[in-house]
KEKE-3310 file (N, C-alpha, C; in steps of 0.2 Angstrom, whole numbers, plus 5000, padded with zeros to 4 digits):
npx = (4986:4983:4996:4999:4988:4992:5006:4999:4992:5001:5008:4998:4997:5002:5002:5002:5016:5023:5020:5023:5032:5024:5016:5017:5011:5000:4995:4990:4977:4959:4951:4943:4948:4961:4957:4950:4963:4971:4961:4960:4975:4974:4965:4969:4983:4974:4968:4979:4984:4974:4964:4947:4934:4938:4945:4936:4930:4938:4939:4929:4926:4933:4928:4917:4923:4928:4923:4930:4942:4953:4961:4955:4945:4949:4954:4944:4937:4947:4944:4932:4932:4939:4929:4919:4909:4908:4901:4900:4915:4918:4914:4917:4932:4930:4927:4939:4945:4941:4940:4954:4961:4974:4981:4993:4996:4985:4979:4984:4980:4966:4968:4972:4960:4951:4956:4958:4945:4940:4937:4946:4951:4948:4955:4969:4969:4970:4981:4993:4989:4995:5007:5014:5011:5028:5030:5027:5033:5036:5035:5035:5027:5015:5015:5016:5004:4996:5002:4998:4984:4981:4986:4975:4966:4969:4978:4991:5002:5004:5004:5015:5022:5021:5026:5039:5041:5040:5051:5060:5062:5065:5076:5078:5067:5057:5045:5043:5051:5047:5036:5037:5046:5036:5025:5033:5035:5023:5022:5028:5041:5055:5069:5069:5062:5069:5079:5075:5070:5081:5085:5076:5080:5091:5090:5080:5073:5071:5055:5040:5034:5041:5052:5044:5039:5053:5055:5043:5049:5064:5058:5053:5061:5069:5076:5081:5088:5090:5077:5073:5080:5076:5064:5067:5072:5060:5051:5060:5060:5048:5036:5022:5017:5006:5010:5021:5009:5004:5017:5019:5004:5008:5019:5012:5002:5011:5014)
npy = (5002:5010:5013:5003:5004:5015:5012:5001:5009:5015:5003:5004:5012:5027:5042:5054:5053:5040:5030:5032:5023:5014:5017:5016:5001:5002:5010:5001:4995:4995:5011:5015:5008:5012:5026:5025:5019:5032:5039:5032:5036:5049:5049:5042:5049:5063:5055:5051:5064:5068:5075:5072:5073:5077:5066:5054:5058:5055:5043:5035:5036:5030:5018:5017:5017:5005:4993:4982:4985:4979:4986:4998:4995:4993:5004:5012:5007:5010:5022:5022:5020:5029:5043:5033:5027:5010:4996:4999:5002:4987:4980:4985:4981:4967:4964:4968:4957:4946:4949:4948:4937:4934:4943:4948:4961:4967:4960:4963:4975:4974:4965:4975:4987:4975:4970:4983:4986:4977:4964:4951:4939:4935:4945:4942:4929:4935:4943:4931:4924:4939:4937:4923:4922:4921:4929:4942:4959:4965:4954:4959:4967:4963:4953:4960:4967:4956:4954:4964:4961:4950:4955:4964:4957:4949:4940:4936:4929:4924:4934:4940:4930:4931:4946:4942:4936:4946:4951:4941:4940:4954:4960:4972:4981:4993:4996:4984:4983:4990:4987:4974:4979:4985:4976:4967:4974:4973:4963:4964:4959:4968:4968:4964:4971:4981:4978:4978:4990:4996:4991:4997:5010:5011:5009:5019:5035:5046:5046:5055:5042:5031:5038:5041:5025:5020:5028:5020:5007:5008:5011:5001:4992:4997:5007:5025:5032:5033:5031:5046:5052:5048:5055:5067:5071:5068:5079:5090:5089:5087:5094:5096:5084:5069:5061:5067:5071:5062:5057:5066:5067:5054:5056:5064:5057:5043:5027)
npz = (5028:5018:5013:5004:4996:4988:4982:4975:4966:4957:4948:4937:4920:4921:4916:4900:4896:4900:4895:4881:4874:4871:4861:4845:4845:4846:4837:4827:4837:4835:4833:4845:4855:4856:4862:4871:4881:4880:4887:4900:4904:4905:4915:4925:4930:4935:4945:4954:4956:4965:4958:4957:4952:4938:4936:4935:4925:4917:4916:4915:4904:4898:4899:4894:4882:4881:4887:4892:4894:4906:4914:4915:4921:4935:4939:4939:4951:4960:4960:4964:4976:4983:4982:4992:4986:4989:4986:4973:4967:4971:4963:4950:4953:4954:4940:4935:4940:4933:4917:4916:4927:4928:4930:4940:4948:4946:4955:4967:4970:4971:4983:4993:4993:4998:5011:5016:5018:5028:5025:5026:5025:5010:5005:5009:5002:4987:4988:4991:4979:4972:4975:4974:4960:4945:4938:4945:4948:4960:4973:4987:4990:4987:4998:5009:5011:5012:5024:5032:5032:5039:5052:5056:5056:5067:5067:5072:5072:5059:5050:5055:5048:5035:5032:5036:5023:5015:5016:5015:5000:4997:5005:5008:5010:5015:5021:5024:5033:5043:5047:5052:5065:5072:5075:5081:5093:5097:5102:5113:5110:5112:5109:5095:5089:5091:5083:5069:5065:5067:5055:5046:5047:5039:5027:5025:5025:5042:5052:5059:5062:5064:5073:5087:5086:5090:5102:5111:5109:5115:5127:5131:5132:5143:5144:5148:5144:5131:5125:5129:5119:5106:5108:5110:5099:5090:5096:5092:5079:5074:5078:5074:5072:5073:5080:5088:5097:5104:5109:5119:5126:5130:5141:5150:5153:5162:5160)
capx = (4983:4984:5002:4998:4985:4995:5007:4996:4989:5009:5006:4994:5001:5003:5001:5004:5021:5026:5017:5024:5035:5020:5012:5016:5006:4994:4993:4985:4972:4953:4949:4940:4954:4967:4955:4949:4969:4973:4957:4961:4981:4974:4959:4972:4984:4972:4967:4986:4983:4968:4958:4943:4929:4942:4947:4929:4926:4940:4941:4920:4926:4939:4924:4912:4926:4931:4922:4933:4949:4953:4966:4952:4941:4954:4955:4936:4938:4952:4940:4925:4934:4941:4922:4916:4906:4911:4898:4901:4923:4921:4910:4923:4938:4928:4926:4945:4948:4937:4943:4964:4963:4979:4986:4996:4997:4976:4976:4986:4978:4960:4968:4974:4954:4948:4958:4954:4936:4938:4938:4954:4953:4949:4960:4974:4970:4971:4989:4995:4989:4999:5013:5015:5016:5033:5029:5028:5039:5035:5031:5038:5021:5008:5016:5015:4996:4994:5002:4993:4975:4983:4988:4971:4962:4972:4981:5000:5009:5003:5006:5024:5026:5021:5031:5046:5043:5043:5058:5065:5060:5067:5079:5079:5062:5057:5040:5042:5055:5044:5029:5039:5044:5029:5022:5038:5033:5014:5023:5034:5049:5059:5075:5068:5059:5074:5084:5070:5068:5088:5088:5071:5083:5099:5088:5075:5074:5065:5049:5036:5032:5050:5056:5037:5042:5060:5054:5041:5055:5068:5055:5051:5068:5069:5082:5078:5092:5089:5072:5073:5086:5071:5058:5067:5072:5051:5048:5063:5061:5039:5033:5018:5015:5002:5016:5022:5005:5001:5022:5017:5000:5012:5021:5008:5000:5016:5009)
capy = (5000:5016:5012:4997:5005:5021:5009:4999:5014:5014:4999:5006:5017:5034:5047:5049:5053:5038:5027:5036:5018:5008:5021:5010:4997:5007:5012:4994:4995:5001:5016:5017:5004:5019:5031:5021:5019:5038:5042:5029:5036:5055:5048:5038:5054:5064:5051:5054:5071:5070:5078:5067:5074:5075:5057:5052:5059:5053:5035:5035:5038:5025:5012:5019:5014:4999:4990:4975:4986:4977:4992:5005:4995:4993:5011:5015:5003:5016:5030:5023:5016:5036:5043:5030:5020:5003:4991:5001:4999:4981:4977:4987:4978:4961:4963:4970:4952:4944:4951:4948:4934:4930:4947:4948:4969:4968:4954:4966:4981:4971:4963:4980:4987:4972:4971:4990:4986:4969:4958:4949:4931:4935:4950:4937:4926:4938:4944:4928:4924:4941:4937:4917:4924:4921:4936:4950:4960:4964:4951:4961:4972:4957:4948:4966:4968:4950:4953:4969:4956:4944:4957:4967:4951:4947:4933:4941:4924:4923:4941:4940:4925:4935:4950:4938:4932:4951:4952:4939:4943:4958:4963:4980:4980:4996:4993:4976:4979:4993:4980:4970:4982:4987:4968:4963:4979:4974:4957:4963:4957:4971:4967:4962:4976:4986:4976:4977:4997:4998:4989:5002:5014:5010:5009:5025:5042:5043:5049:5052:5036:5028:5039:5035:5021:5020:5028:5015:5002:5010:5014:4992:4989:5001:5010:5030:5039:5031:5033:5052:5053:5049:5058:5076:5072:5070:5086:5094:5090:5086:5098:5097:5077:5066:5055:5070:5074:5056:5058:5072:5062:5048:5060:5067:5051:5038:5019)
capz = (5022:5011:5009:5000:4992:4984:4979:4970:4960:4953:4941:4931:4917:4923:4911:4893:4893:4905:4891:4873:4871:4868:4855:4840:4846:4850:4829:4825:4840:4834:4837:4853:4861:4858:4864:4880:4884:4881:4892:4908:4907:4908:4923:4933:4931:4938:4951:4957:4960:4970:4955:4958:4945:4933:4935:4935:4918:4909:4919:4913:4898:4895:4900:4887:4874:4879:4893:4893:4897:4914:4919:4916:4926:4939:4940:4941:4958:4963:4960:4968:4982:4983:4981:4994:4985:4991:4984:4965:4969:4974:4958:4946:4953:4951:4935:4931:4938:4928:4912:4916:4931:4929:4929:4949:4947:4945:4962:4972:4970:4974:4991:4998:4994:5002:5018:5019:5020:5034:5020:5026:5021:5003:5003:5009:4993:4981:4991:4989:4971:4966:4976:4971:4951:4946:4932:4947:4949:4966:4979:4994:4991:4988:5007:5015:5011:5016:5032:5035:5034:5042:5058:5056:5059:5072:5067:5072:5069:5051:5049:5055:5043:5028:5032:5035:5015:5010:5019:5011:4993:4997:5012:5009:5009:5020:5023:5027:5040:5049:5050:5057:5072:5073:5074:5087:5098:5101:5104:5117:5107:5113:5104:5089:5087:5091:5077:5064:5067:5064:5050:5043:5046:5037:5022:5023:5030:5050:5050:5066:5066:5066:5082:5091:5088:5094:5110:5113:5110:5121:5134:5133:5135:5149:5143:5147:5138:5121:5123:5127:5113:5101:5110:5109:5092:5088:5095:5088:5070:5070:5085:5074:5069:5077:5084:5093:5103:5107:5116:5125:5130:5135:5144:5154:5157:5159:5160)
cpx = (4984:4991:5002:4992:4989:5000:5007:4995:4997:5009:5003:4999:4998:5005:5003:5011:5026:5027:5019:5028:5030:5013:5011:5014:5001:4990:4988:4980:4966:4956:4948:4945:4959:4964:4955:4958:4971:4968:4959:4968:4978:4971:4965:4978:4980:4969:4973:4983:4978:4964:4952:4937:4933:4941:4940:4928:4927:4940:4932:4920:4930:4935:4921:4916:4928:4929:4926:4941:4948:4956:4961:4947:4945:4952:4948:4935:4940:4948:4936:4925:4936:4934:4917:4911:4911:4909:4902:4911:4923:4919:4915:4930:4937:4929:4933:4947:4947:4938:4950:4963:4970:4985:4987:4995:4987:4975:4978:4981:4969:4962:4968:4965:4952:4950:4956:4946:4935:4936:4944:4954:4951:4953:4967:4974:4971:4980:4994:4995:4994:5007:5017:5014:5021:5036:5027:5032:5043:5032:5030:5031:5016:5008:5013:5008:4994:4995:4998:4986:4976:4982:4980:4966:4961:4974:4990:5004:5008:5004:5015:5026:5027:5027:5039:5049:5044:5048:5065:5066:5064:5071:5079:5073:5058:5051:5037:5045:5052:5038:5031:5044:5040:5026:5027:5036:5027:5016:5027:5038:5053:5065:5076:5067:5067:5076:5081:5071:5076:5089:5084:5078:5091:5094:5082:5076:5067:5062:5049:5036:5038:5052:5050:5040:5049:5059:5049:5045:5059:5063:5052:5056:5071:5076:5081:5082:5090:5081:5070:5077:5081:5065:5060:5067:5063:5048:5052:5060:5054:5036:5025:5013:5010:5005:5019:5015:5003:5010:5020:5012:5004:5016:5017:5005:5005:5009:5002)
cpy = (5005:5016:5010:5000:5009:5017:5004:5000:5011:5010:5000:5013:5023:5039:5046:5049:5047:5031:5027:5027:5012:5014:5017:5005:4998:5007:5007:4992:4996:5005:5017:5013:5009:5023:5029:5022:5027:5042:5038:5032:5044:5053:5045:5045:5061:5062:5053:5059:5074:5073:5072:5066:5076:5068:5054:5052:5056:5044:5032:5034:5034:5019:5012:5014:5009:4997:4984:4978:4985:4985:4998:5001:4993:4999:5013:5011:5005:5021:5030:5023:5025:5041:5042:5029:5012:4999:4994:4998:4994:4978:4978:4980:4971:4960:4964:4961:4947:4944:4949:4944:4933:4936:4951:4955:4970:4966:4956:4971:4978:4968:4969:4983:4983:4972:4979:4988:4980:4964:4954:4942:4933:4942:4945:4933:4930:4941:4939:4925:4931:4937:4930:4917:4925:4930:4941:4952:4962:4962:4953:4965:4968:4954:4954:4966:4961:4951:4959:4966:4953:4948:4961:4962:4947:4942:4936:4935:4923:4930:4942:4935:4928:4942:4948:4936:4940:4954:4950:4940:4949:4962:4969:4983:4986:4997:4987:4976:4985:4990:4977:4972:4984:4981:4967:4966:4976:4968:4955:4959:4962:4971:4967:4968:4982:4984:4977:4984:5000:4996:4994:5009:5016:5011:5016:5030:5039:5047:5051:5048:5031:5032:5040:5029:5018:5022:5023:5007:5001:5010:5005:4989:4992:5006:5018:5034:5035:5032:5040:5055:5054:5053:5067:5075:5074:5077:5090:5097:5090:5090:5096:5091:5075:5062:5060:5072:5067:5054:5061:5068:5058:5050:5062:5063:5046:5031:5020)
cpz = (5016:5009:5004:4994:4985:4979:4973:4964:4954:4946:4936:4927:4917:4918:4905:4891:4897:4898:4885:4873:4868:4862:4848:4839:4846:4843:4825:4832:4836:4839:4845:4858:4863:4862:4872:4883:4886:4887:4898:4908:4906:4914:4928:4934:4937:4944:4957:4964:4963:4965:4952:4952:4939:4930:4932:4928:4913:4910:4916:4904:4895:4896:4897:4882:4874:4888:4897:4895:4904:4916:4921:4921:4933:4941:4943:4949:4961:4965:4965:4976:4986:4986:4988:4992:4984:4986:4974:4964:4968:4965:4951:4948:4952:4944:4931:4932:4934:4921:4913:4923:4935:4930:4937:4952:4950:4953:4966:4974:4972:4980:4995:4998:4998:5010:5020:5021:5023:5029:5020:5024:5013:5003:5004:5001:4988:4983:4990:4982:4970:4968:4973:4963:4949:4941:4937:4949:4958:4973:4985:4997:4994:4998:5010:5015:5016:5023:5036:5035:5038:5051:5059:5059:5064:5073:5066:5071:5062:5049:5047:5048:5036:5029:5030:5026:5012:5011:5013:5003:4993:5004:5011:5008:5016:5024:5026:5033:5043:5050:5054:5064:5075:5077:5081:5093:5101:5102:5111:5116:5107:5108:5098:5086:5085:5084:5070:5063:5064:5056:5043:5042:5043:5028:5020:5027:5037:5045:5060:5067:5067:5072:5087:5092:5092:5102:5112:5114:5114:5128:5136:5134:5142:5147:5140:5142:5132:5119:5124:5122:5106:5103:5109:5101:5088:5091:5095:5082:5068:5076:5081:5074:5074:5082:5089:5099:5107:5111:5120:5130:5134:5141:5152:5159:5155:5163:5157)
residu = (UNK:UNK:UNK:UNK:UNK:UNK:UNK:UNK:UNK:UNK:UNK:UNK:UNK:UNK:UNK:UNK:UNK:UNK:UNK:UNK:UNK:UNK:UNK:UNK:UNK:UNK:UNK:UNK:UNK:UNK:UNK:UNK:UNK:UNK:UNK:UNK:UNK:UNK:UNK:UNK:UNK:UNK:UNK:UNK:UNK:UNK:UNK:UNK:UNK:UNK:UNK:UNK:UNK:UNK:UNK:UNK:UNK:UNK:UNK:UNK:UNK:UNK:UNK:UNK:UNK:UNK:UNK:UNK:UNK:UNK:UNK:UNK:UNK:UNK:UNK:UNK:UNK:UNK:UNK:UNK:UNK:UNK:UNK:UNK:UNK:UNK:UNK:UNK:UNK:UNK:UNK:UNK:UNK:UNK:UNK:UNK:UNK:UNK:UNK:UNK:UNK:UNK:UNK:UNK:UNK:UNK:UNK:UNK:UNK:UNK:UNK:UNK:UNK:UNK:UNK:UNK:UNK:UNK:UNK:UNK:UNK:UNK:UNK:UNK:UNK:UNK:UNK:UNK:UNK:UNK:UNK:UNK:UNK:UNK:UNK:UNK:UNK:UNK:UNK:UNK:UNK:UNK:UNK:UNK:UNK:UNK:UNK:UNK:UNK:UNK:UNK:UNK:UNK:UNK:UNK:UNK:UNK:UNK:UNK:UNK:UNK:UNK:UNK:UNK:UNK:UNK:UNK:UNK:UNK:UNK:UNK:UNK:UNK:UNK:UNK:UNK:UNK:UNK:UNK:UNK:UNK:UNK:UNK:UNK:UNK:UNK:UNK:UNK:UNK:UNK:UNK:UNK:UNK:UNK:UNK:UNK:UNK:UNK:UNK:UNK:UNK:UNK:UNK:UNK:UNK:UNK:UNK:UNK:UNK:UNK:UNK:UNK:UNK:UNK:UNK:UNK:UNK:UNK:UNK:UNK:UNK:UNK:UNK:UNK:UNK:UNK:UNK:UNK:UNK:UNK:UNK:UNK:UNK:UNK:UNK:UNK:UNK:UNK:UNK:UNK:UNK:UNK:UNK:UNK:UNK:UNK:UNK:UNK:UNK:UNK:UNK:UNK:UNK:UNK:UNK)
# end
């Protein structure tokens, strides 16, 4: 889910020079609207980069000036959620929906929260509200949140089915198609996995968790060399990764 989440962050306007093309709208704002906007895109920049009482200051600061900005309250939901305060998090991003219902970017960014914290059927609806907006421009994201509540909860055939849609929305869709080996794998769908896991890797670079998984796939298909193939490579290229001690372990203790 912090995929999903990091993601999310993305939508919101990230610094001021990412923003400079809407300056001249900006001109015919009040005051405190301009202010509030240039204070939420220095706080969510600092959000980024993990500078937390920074963020806080100036995301506090963009509330002041304009309570009714949704995005800063969006953000203050980001922060708090960061922070861990939950209940204050849950209550910001209520409020962002509140203010912009209808805005799909806002209803993403509140599902993945919610499914982080076992809220998975209203994390679903908000997932499908952003994803079912013909105005987003990324459904592939909304389905994947939804299929991570949906598999959390443990409902792995409504899982797969959303993954499938961020699939389809988008085939090259790299997040989508390692869920869905992922998902095939704890399904003992051998093959599928396998297929799914090729198809991640014709569009992204490996990781640890792409050649773990590769050997766990090969090692359900029973097929030793391809799964020692991915296993030296993981402690070739990651000796140090958490994917390589949980090999070893599996090593140590097989079955």
């Amino acid at each position: 889910m912090r995929r999903a989440l990091v993601t999310a962050m993305s939508v919101l306007c990230l610094g001021i020079a990412a923003c400079a093309s809407n300056e001249s709208g900006k001109l015919h704002k009040p005051e405190p609207d301009r202010a509030s906007e240039i204070n939420l895109e220095i706080g969510i920049d600092h959000l980024r980069k993990g500078n937390l009482p920074q963020a806080k200051e100036k995301i506090d600061r963009a509330l002041e000036q304009n309570p009714r900005n949704a995005k800063a309250q969006m953000a203050a939901g980001l922060l708090y959620d960061r922070l861990g305060d939950i209940k204050k998090a849950d209550s910001h991003f209520d409020r962002a929906l509140t203010l912009d219902p209808k805005n799909p970017d806002l209803a993403n960014n509140y599902a993945a929260f919610l499914c982080k914290n076992e809220r998975y059927e209203r994390g679903e609806k908000f997932a499908l509200q952003a994803a079912s907006n013909p105005l987003y421009g990324t459904p592939e994201v909304a389905y994947l949140n939804a299929g991570q509540c949906a598999q959390a909860g443990k409902d792995l055939k409504r899982a797969e089915g959303y993954y499938r849609q961020a699939i389809a929305a988008q085939p090259r869709f790299a997040a989508g198609l390692f869920a869905l080996a992922e998902l095939e794998l704890q399904q003992k769908n051998y093959l599928s996995a396998r297929a799914f896991l090729e198809r991640y890797l014709s569009v992204s670079r490996t990781s640890p968790s792409t050649l773990w998984l590769g050997v766990r796939i090969e090692r359900g298909l029973g097929n030793a060399a391809a799964a020692n193939q991915y296993a030296q490579r993981l402690k070739n290229e990651f000796p140090q990764a958490a994917e390589t001690k949980q090999l070893l372990q599996s090593e140590r203790n097989p079955g």
